[in-house]
Every structure is written in structure tokens, then in C-alpha cells.
N, C-alpha and C positions, 0 to 999 in steps of 0.2 A: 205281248203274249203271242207264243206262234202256236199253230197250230197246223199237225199232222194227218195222216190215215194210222199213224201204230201211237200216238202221244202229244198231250199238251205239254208245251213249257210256261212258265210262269215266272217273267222277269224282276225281281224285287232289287233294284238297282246296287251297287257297289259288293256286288257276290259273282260277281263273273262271269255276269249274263252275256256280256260282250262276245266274249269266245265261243261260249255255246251256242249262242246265235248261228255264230259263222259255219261251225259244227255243222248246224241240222239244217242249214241252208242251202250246203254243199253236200250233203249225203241225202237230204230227204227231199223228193223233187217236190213231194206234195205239200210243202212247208207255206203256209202263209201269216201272215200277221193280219189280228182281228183290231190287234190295240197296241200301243206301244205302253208299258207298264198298267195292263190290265189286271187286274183283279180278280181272282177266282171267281168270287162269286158274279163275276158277271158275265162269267165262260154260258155261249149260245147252247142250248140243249144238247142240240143233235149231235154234240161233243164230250158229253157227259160218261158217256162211257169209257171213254178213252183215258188210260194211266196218266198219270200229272208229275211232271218234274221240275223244283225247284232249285233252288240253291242259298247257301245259309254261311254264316262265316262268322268269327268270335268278333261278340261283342264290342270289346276293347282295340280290335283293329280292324272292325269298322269303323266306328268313330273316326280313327287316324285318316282311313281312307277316303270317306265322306268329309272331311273338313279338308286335306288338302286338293281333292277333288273340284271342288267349290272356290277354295281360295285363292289358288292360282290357276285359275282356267280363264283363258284368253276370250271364252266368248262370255264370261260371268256376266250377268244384266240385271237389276232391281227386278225386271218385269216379268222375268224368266226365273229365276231363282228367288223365290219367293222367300220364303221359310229360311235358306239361308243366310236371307239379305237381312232379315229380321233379325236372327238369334244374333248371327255377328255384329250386327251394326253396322251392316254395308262394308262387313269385310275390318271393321276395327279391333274389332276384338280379337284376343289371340285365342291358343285352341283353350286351353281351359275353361274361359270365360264363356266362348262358346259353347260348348259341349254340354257345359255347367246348364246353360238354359236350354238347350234341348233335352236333357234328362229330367228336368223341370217341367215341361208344359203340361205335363197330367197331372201337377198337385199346386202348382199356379195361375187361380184365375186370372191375374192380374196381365199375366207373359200374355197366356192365351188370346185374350178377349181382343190386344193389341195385334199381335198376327193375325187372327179371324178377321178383324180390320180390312187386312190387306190382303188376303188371298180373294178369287176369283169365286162368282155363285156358281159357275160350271166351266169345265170343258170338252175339248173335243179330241177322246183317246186316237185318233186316228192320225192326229199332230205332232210329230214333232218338237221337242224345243220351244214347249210351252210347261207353265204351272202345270204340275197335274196332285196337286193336292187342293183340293176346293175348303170353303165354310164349313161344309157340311162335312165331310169327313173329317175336318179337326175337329171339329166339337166331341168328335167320340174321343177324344184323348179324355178328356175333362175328368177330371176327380180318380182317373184310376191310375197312375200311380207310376205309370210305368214310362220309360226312358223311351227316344223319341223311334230307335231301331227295331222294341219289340212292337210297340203301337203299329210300325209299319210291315211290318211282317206276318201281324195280324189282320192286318187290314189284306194284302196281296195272297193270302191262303188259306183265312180261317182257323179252323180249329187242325185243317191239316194233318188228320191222323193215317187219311189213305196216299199222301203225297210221299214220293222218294226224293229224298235232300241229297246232294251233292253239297258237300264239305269243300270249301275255297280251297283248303290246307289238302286235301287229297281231289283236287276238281276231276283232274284228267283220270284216274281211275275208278273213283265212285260213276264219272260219267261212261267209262266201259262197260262198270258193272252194271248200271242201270240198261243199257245198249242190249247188253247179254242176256239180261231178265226179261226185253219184251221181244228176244228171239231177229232183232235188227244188224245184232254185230257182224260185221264183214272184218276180211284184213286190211283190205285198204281205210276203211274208218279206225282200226286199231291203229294202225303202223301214223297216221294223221293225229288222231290226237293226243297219241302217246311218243311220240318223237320228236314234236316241233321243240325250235328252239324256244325260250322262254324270250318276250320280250317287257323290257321296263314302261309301263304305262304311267307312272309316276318314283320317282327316289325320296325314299325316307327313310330317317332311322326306324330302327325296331321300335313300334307302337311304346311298349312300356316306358320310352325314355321322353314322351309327352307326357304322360301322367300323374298327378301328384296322388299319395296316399289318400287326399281324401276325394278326389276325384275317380280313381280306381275303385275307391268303396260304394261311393253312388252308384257306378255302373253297374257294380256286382248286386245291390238294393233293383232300382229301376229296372234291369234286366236279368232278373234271377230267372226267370222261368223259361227265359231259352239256355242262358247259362247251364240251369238242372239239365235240360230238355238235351242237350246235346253234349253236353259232358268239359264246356269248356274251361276252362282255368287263364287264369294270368299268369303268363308265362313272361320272366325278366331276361333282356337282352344279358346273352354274355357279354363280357371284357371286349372281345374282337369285333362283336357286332357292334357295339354301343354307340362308336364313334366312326362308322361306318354307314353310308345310305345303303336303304334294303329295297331291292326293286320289289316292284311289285308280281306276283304269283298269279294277276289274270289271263293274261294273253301273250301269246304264242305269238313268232316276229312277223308272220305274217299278217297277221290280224290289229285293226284298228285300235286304238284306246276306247274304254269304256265311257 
């Protein structure tokens, strides 16, 4: 979470937090970080005023993003990647299988109880490159139902009726608009985040070509409610895409991978 004098941001990882970072790092002097994927609700008072900006991304390529994120990352570690290391089987499983048991943990106690196993009783948001899902916050998955992206999106924002979402699919201009709305926008912040080149943070096909029919129907189940909430659909690669890796739309070539 960073935090401003004109706005909070609120990181909920693999939505392109990466770039906006860099964003309001470089344009807001006053920018610090209280946590590293903090949680709204545990934003300090004296902040509480201040507008709140997230960011949110379909469903269905999330998942893609979040499992190849994970699966081929050079510094992947059982002790570090918790939750990951679980659902695939330390990386065995392929993405269906996966995915299949992360959409699963709210209506499987059986998944659950074995991950709660092995996540950590606390940590320390101030870290780096550690778990930051504990016991205790998985337990709130339990018996409701929902797939493993809205559980966390709920956890990092709440009920989130006063937050401005930034759309992955449109980042760099919902992120203008939001700029413009709290009276921030300059040209040099326009002409930066609307100009850079695009850089590949990871190559994959278009999401829908991981998917099987019944796999796509789960996700649309489990995460209906952001699905509604944002208007997303599944959307099938065309002919040209299909057979083609699709870079990824978070980060600008100057800027790090997420």
C-alpha cells in the first residue's frame, strides 16, 4: 500500500500494481509505503480521508496471469509461495488442475484445512518476499463459495463501494482519469503514462486457450460477483491470436515486472 498527501493506492497483486507504483513514486514525492499488499482495512487513521485507488482485471486472465506468474518465476520457493506451492503440488500440476483447486477452497474443507497446515500464524507486512496470507485469513474463505481472486479482492478492499478501480484492460487511462478527478494531473504525468512503450512482463497465449468449458464455467460460478460487478465476459481468442504469445498489458519498458 502506498500512501500519499492527495490518495491511497491499494495493491491487490497481478492487476498492475507494478506500474502504478512506479507512477506515483515518480510523480508524488510524498508517496510512501505503510505495507507491501496491505489491506484496506488496516489503512492507519489519519489516512482515512484520503480517496482510495485500486485496481481489478477479468477474472479469467487472471488466473492465466497468476499461475504463470508463479509457475515460471526463477525465484519460486515452497516457503515463499505458499498457497501456490500447495494448490499445484509444488508446481505439478498443470494450469487446469490448479486453478480447479483454487476455485475450490471456499467449498472444500478438505483443500483448506491442508493449506491452513501450512501457511504462517502471522506476518510482517513490511517484508518483502514472504507469505502474506496467514491461517487466519484463509479461514475466512471457508464455506463461501467463492474462487480464490474474489476471496482476495475482498479481503484487500472490502466492500469497496467508495474505491476507484482502474481496469488492467484500460490501466493507463482510467489511471489519468482518476489523476484528473483528484485535481493531480499535470502533462508531464499524462505524456509518462500514456506514451510509454508497453513492455512483456510474461508471454502467453490469450487466456481463453488455457481454459476448458468446464473450467471457464467454474470461474463464471466462483466469481460471479465481480464478474456482474464489472461487466466482464469471456472473451475467445481469435484465429491470429490463438497461436500466437500475448504479452502481457502491465508495465511500460521502463518499469520492472510485477
Amino acid at each position: 500500500m502506498l500512501v500519499t498527501d492527495k490518495f491511497v493506492f491499494v495493491h491487490l497483486p497481478r492487476t498492475g500494481g507494478t506500474f502504478v507504483y512506479e507512477v506515483i513514486r515518480k510523480f508524488f514525492p510524498s508517496a510512501h509505503e505503510i505495507g507491501y499488499h496491505l489491506p484496506r482495512e488496516l489503512l492507519p487513521r489519519e489516512y482515512s480521508r484520503l480517496p482510495v485507488l485500486g485496481a481489478v482485471r477479468n477474472p479469467w486472465e487472471f488466473y492465466v496471469s497468476w499461475y504463470h506468474h508463479h509457475h515460471l518465476s526463477n525465484t519460486y520457493s515452497p516457503l515463499v509461495n505458499v498457497l501456490f506451492w500447495y494448490i499445484s503440488e509444488d508446481r505439478k500440476l498443470d494450469f487446469v488442475q490448479t486453478i480447479r483447486n483454487a476455485l475450490d477452497l471456499g467449498v472444500s474443507d478438505e483443500k483448506l484445512d491442508l493449506l491452513i497446515q501450512a501457511l504462517p500464524e502471522n506476518f510482517d507486512y513490511k517484508k518483502r518476499h514472504i507469505p502474506n496470507l496467514t491461517k487466519d485469513v484463509m479461514r475466512k474463505i471457508r464455506g463461501t463459495g467463492t474462487g480464490l481472486y474474489t476471496f482476495r479482492f475482498n479481503q484487500m478492499f472490502g466492500q469497496a463501494d467508495d474505491i476507484y478501480f482502474c481496469r488492467v484492460e484500460s490501466l493507463r487511462s482510467d489511471l489519468m482519469a482518476f489523476f484528473e478527478r483528484i485535481g493531480a494531473a499535470t502533462d508531464e504525468l499524462r505524456d509518462y503514462v500514456l506514451r510509454l512503450d508497453k513492455k512483456n512482463t510474461a508471454e502467453h497465449l490469450h487466456y481463453s486457450t488455457y481454459y476448458t468449458p468446464e473450467l471457464t464455467e467454474l470461474v463464471s460460478i466462483r466469481d460471479r460477483a465481480l464478474i456482474e460487478r464489472f461487466g466482464y465476459v469471456f472473451e475467445q481468442a481469435s484465429s491470429v491470436e490463438s497461436g500466437v504469445p500475448k504479452p502481457s498489458v502491465e508495465e511500460p519498458t521502463t518499469l520492472r515486472a510485477n
